[in-house]
C-alpha positions in Angstrom: 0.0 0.0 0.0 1.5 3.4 -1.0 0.8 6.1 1.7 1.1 9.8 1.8 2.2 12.1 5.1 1.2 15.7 4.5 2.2 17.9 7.8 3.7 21.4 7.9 5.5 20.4 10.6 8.8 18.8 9.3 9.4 17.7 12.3 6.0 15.5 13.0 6.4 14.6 8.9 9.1 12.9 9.1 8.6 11.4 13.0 5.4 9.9 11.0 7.4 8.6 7.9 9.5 6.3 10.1 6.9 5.2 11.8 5.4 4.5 8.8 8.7 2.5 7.2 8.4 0.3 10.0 4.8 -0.9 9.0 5.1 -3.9 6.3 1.7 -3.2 5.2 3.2 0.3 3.2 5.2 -0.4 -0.2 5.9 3.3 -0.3 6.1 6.0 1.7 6.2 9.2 0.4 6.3 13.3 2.8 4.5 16.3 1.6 4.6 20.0 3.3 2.2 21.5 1.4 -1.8 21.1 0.9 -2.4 22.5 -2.4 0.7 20.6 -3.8 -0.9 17.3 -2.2 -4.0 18.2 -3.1 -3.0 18.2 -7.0 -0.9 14.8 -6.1 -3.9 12.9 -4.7 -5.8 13.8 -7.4 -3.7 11.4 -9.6 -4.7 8.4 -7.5 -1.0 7.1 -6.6 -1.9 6.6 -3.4 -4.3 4.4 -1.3 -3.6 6.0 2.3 -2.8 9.5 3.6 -1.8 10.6 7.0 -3.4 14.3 7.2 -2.4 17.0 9.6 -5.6 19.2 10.1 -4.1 22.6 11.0 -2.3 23.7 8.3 -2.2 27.7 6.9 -3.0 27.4 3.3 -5.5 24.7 4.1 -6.9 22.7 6.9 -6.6 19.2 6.7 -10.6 18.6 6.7 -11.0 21.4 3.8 -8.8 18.8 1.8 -10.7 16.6 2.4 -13.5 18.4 1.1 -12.0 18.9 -1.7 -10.9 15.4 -2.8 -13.0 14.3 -5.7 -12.0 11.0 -4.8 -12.0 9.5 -1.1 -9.3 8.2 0.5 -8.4 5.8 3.5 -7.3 8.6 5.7 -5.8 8.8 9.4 -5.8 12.1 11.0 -3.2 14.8 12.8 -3.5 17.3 14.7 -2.4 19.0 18.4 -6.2 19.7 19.3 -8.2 17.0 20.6 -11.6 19.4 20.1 -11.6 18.5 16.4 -11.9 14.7 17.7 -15.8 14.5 16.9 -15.6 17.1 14.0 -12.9 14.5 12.3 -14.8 11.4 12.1 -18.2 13.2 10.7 -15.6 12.7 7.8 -15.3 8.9 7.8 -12.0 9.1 8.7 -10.0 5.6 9.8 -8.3 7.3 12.8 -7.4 10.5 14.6 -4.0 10.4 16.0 -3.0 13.3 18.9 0.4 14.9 18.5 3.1 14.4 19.8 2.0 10.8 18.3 3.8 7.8 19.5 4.8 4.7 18.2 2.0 2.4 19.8 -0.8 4.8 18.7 0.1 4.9 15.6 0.7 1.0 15.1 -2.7 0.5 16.7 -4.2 3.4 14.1 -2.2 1.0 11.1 -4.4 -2.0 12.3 -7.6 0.2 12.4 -6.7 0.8 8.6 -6.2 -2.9 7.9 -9.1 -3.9 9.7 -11.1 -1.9 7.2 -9.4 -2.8 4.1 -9.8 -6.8 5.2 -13.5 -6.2 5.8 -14.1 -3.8 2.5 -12.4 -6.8 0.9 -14.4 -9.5 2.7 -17.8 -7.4 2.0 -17.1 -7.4 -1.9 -16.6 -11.0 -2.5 -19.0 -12.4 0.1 -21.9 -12.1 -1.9 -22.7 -8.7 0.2 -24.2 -10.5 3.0 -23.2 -9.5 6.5 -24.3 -10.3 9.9 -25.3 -7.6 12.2 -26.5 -8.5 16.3 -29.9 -7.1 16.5 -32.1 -5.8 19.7 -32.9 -9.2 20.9 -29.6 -10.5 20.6 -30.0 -12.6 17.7 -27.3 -12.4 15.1 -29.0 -11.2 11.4 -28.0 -11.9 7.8 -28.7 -8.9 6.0 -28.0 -7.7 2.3 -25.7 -4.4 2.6 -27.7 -3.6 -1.1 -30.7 -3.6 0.7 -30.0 -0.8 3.2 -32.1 2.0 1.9 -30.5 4.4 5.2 -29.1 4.6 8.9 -30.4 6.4 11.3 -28.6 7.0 14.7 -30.5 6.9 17.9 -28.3 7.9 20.7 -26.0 4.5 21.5 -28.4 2.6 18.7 -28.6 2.5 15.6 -31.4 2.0 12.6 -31.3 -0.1 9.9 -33.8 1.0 7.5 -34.2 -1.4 5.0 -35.9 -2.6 1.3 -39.2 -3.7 2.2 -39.7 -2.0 5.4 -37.8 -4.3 7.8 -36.0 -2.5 10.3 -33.6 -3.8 12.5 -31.8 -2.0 15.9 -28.4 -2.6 16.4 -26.1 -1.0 19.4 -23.4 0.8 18.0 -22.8 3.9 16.7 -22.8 5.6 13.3 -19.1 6.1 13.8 -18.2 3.0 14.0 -20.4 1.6 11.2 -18.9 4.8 8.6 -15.9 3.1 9.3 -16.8 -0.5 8.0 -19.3 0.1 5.2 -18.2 0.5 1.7 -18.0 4.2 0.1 -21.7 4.1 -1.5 -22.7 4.9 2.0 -22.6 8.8 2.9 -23.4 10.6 5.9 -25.6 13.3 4.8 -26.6 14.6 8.7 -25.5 13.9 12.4 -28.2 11.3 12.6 -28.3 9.9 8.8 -26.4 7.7 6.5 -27.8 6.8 3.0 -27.3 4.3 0.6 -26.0 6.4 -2.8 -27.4 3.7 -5.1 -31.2 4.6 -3.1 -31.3 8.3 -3.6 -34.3 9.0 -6.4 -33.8 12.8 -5.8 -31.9 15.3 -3.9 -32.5 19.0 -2.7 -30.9 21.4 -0.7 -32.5 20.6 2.7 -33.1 16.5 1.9 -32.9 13.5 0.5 -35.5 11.5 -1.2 -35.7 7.1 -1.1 -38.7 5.5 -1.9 -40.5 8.4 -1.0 -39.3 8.9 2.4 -37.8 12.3 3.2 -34.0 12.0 5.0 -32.6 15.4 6.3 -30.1 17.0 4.6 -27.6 19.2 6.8 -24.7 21.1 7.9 -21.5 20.4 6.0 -22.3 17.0 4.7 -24.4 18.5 1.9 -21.3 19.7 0.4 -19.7 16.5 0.4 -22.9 15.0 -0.8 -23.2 17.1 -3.7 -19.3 16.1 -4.5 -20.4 12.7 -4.9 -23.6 13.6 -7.3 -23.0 12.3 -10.7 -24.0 15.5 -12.3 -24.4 15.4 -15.8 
């Protein structure tokens, strides 16, 4: 896996890089100073992972992000621990606190794996997946056939073709960083399929004629996505 470190901070870059060489799971490891200069480099696709500081003066780590026409498996940096819940409304892997050490960062390089072996696992297993529901009971379900999430405090709502729905405890945190990319937050409390959407407007979205909020900064990451012709 090729991965790309863009910090400011020469110092934390390169601290990262050779913590980064040490991980087998990396082919190449490559450093990067500057976000608009990384920005135009990710856009080629050469790399697979990136380890992103967020404050940076040209352009914050999470504007990148927004930016990115394509996503990427991406760990973040930073010295504030504030932008902890902001970070992952961004389906990042990881958030790592500077000064990082060794340990958090190995542990952050198995978070990344984890996902990779279970995005793998999810393609060629037919798309069926088990999820523990309410009662306890372990359910097969068709990812395909999840119209949208919906978050409930420490639960979570699987809305699904055909009007089952099925509780599970966990948190839409947690499941951003498992499904595959066709799912996208689109509010604090809601996560849709892509392939469901019939229609989209600036304050929701519609599937199978059920109206899902539409808010904050995930409609411009939405509309990113939107195959516009």
């Amino acid at each position: 896996m090729r991965c790309l470190i863009l910090d400011d901070d020469l110092i934390t870059a390169e601290l990262i890089a050779e913590f980064a060489h040490r991980e087998k799971v990396f082919s190449q490891v490559d450093v990067c100073h500057h976000p608009v200069e990384a920005l135009q480099i990710l856009e080629k696709g050469e790399y697979e992972a990136l380890f992103l500081d967020i404050e940076m003066p040209e352009m914050s780590g999470l504007e990148l992000l927004q930016a990115l026409k394509k996503p990427i498996l991406c760990i973040l940096i930073t010295s504030k621990t504030e932008h902890a819940i902001e970070a992952f409304e961004y389906n990042v892997i990881d958030y790592l606190v500077k000064p990082v050490r060794y340990s958090r960062f190995h542990a952050a390089v198995q978070k990344l794996q984890d996902f990779i072996r279970l995005r793998v696992q999810t393609s060629s297993d037919d798309d069926n997946v088990f999820i523990k529901a309410s009662g306890g009971q372990f359910i097969k379900i068709q990812l395909s056939k999840i119209m949208y999430l919906e978050s409930l405090s420490d639960y979570v709502i699987f809305h699904m073709e055909g009007g089952q729905q099925y509780v599970v405890l966990t948190t839409m945190k947690a499941l951003a960083a498992k499904l595959p990319a066709n799912f996208i937050r689109i509010h604090r409390s809601y996560m849709v399929n892509y392939h469901k959407i019939d229609s989209v407007d600036d304050e929701s979205v519609m599937i199978q004629k059920r109206s899902i909020p539409l808010g904050g900064v995930y409609k411009a990451l939405l509309f990113k996505r939107l195959r516009i012709l």
